[in-house]
C-alpha positions in Angstrom: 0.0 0.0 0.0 1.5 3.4 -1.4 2.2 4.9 2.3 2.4 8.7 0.6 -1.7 8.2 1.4 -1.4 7.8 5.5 -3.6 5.0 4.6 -2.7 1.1 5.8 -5.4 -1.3 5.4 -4.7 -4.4 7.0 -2.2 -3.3 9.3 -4.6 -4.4 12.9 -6.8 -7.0 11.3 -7.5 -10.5 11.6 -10.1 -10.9 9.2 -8.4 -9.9 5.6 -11.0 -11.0 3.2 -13.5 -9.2 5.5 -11.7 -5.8 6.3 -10.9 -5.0 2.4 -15.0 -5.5 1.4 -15.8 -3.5 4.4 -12.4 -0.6 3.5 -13.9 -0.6 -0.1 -17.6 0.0 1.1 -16.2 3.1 3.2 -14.0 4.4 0.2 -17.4 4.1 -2.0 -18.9 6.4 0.7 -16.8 9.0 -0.7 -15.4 10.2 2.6 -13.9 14.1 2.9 -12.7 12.7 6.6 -11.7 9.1 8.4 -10.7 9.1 11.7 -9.0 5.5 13.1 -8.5 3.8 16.6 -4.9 3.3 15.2 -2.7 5.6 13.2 -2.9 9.7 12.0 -7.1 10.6 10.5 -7.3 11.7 6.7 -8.9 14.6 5.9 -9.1 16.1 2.9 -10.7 13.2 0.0 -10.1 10.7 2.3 -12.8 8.5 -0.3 -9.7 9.2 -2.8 -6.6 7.9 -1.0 -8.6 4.6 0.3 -8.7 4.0 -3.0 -5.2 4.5 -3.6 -3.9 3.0 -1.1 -6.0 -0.3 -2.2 -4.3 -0.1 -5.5 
């Protein structure tokens, strides 16, 4: 994952499969803001560099 994005999916979960549908479903939201439990929020297009990150 392109770490220029502040975005790491998969870095605190168990369930891979299960976190990318549910990391895709929140990047279709179109988010301006995402805050986490663990690492820095993104604000600004956050919807945009989820989708990055993923590839």
């Amino acid at each position: 994952m392109p770490p220029e994005t502040g975005v790491i999916p998969g870095a605190f979960n168990v369930d891979p499969t299960t976190m990318l549908e549910s990391y895709r479903m929140l990047a279709d939201l179109d988010p301006h803001t995402v805050c986490v439990g663990h690492g820095t929020s993104v604000v600004g297009d956050a919807g945009a560099a989820m989708r990055t990150a993923l590839g």
